[in-house]
C-alpha positions as CSV (number, residue, x, y, z in Angstrom):
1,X,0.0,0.0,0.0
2,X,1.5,3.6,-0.9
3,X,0.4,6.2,2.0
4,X,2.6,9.6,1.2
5,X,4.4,10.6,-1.6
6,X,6.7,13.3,-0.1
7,X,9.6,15.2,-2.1
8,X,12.7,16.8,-1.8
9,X,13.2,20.7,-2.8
10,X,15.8,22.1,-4.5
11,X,16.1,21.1,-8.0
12,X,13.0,18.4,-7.8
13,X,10.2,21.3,-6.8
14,X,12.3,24.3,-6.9
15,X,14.2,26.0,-10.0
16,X,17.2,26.6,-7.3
17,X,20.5,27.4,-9.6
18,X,18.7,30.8,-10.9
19,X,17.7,31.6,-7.3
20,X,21.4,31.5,-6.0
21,X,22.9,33.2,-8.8
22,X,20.8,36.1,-8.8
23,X,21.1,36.2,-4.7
24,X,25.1,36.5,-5.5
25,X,24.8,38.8,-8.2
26,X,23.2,41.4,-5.5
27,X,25.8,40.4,-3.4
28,X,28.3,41.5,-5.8
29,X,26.4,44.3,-6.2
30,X,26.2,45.7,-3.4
31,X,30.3,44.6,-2.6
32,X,30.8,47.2,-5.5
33,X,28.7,49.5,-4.1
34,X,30.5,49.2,-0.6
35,X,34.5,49.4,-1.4
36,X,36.3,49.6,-5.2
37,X,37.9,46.6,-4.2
38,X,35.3,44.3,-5.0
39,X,35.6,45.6,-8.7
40,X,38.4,42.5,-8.8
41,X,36.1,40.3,-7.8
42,X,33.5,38.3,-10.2
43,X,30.4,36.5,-10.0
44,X,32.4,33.5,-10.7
45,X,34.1,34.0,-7.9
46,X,31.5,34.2,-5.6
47,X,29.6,30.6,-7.3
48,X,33.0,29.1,-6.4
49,X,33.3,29.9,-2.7
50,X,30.0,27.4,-1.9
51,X,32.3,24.4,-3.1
52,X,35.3,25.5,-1.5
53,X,33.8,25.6,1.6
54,X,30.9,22.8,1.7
55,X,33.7,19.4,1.5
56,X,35.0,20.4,5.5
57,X,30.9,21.7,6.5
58,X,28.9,19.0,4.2
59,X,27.2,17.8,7.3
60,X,26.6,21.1,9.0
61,X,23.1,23.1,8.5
62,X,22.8,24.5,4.6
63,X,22.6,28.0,6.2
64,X,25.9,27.6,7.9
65,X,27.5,26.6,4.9
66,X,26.2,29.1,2.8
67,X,26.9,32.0,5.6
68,X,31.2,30.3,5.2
69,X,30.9,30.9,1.5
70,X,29.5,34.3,1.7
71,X,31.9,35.0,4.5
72,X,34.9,33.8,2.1
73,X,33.5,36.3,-0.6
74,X,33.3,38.9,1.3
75,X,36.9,38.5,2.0
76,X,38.1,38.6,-1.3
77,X,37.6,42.6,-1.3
78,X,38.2,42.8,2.8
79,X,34.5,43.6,3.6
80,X,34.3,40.2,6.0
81,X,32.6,42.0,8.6
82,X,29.1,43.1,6.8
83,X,28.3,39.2,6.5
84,X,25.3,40.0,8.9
85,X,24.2,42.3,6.6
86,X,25.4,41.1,3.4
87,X,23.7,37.5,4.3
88,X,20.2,39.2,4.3
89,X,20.8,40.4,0.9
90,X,21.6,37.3,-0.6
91,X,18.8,35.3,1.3
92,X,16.4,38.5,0.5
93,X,16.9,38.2,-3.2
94,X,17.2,34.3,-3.2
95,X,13.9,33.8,-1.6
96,X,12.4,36.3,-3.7
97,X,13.6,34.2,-6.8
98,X,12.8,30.7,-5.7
99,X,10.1,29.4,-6.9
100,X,8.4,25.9,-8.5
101,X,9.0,24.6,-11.9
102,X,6.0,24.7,-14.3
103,X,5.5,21.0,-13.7
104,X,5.1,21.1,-9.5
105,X,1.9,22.6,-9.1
106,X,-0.1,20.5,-11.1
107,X,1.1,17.4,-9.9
108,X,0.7,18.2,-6.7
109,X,-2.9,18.9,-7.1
110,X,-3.5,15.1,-9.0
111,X,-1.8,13.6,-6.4
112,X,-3.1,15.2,-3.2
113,X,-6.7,13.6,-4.2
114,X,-5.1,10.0,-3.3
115,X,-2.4,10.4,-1.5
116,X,-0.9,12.6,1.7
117,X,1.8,14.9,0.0
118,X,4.9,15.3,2.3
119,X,8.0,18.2,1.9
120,X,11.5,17.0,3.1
121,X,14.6,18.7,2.6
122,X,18.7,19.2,3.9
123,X,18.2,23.0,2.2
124,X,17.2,26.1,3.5
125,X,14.2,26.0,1.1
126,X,11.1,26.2,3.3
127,X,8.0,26.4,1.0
128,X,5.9,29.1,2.4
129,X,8.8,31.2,1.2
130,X,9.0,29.0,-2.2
131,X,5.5,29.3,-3.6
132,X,4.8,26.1,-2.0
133,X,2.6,27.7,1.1
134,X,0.2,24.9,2.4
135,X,0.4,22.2,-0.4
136,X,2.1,19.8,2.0
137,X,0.6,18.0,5.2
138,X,3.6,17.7,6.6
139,X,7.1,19.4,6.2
140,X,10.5,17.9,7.3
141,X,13.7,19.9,8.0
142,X,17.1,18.4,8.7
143,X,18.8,20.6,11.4
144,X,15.1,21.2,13.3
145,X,14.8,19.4,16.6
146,X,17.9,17.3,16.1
147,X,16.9,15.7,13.1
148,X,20.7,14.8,10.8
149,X,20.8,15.7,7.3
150,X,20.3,12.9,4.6
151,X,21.7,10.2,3.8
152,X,21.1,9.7,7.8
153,X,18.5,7.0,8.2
154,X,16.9,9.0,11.1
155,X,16.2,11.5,8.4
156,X,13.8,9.2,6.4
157,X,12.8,7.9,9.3
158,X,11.6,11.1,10.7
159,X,9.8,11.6,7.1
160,X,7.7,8.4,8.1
161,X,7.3,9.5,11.2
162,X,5.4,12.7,9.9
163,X,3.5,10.8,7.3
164,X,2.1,8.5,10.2
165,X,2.4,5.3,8.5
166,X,3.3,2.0,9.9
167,X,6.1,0.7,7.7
168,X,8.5,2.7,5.4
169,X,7.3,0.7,2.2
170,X,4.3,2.9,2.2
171,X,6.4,5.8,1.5
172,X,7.5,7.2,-1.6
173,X,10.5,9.6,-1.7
174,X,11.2,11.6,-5.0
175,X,14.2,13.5,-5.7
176,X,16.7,14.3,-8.1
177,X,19.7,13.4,-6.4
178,X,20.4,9.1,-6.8
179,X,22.9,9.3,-3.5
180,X,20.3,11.0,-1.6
181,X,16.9,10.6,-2.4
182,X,17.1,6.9,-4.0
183,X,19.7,5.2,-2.5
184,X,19.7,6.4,1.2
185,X,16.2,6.5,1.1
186,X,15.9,2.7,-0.6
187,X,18.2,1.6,2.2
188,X,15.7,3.4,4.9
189,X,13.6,0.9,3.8
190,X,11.2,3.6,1.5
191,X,10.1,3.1,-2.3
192,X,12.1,5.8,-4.6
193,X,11.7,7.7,-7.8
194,X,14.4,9.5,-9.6
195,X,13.2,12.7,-11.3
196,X,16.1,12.7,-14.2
197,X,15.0,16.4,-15.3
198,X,18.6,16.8,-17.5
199,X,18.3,13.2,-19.0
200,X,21.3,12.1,-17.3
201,X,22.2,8.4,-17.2
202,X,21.6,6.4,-14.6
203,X,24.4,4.0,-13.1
204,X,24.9,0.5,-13.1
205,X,24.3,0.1,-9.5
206,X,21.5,2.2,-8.6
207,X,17.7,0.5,-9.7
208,X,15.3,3.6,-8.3
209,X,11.5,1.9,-7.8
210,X,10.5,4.1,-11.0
211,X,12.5,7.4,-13.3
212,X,10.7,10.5,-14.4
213,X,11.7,13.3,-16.2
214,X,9.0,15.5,-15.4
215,X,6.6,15.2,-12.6
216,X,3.7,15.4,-15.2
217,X,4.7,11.7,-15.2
218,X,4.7,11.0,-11.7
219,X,0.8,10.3,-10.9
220,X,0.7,7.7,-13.4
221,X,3.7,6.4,-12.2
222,X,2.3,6.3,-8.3
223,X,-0.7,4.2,-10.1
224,X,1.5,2.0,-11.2
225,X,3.7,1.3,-8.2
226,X,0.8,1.5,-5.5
227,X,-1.3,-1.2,-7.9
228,X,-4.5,0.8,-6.9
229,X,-5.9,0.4,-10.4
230,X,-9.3,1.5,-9.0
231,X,-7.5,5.4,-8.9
232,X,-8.4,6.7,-11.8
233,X,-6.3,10.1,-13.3
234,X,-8.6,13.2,-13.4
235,X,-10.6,13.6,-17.1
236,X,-7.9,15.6,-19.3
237,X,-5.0,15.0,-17.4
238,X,-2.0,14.4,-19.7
239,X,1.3,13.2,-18.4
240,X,3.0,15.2,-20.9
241,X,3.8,14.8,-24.5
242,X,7.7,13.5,-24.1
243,X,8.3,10.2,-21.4
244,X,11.3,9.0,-19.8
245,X,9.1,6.7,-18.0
246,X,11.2,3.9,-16.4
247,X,8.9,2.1,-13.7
């Protein structure tokens, strides 16, 4: 029996990468604006302080980590101490720019008539400030009351507490990252499905319970994986006009 279906954010629900670039871009903006040093300093710079930082802080919160790789732009043009300030514009803009792909919303709406929709994440994403305000019945977020970032199993198993259900089987996890939200969450005992948005290929050693490459295909999907046959799809609903269904 399937119970929830419950999501990760960035890059599965959310359109992250133009998010972040345009919260560095008034970053950079207003480093300019603050000190002619900061003239030296590109937005390419500031895109590569996140990896430079996140190998030594992978398992700290995502705020934490992005606060270090502001914190090392800042320093490039000796401004270090307005990351208070400087953090607020990044966040400000980021927020402001975060929002669902074209195919969330829909979805979300075929699939709340059969099943509980759940919202669990590492990010800093939270979806009242995502254009995802009270589509979910529940919302998970590592870092909150103690809870460990995935690939921990007490995340997942955290997710199943929230969805209520007796065993993690009646959980589906969807995500776009395999090490994540398929693997870790398979290994939690949950049913997974890879959302392969860029068409990438999918390794050897990693069988996900079902890929999309939209989540226009993911009710049918669900039908097929819960074997509720008696579900039928609303009148007019189309899954979309290419498939990358792999169930």
């Amino acid at each position: 029996m399937l119970s929830a279906v419950v999501f990760d954010a960035d890059e599965t629900l959310l359109d992250l990468r133009p998010a972040v670039t345009g919260g560095l871009a008034a970053v950079l903006d207003e480093m300019r604006r603050l000190t002619q040093a900061a003239a030296e300093v590109s937005l390419a710079d500031l895109e590569s302080d996140w990896g430079a930082v996140f190998g030594d802080m992978a398992s700290a919160p995502v705020m934490e980590i992005r606060r270090a790789a502001l914190h090392r732009s800042l320093a490039r043009a000796g401004l270090g101490d307005h990351l208070d300030e400087l953090a607020k514009v990044f966040f400000a803009r980021r927020f402001a720019l975060t929002r669902p792909f074209p195919d969330v919303l829909p979805a979300l709406a075929t699939l709340r008539q059969r099943w509980m929709l759940g919202f669990a994440t590492n990010g800093n994403s939270r979806a009242e400030r995502c254009g995802l305000a009270g589509e979910f019945a529940f919302e998970v977020y590592a870092h909150e009351n103690g809870l460990p970032k995935k690939p921990a199993p007490e995340f997942y198993a955290g997710v199943c507490e929230a969805a209520g259900v007796a065993t993690p089987s009646q959980v589906v996890y969807v995500g776009d990252n395999l090490a994540l939200d398929v693997v870790a969450a398979q290994r939690a005992g949950l049913r997974a499905v890879w959302l392969n948005r860029r068409g990438e290929s999918l390794p050897p050693d990693v069988l996900p319970d079902a890929e999309v490459c939209s989540l226009a295909e993911l009710p049918a999907v669900l039908v097929g994986l819960s074997g509720e046959a008696d579900f039928l799809l609303p009148s007019g609903y189309r899954s979309g006009e290419t498939s990358c269904v792999d169930v």
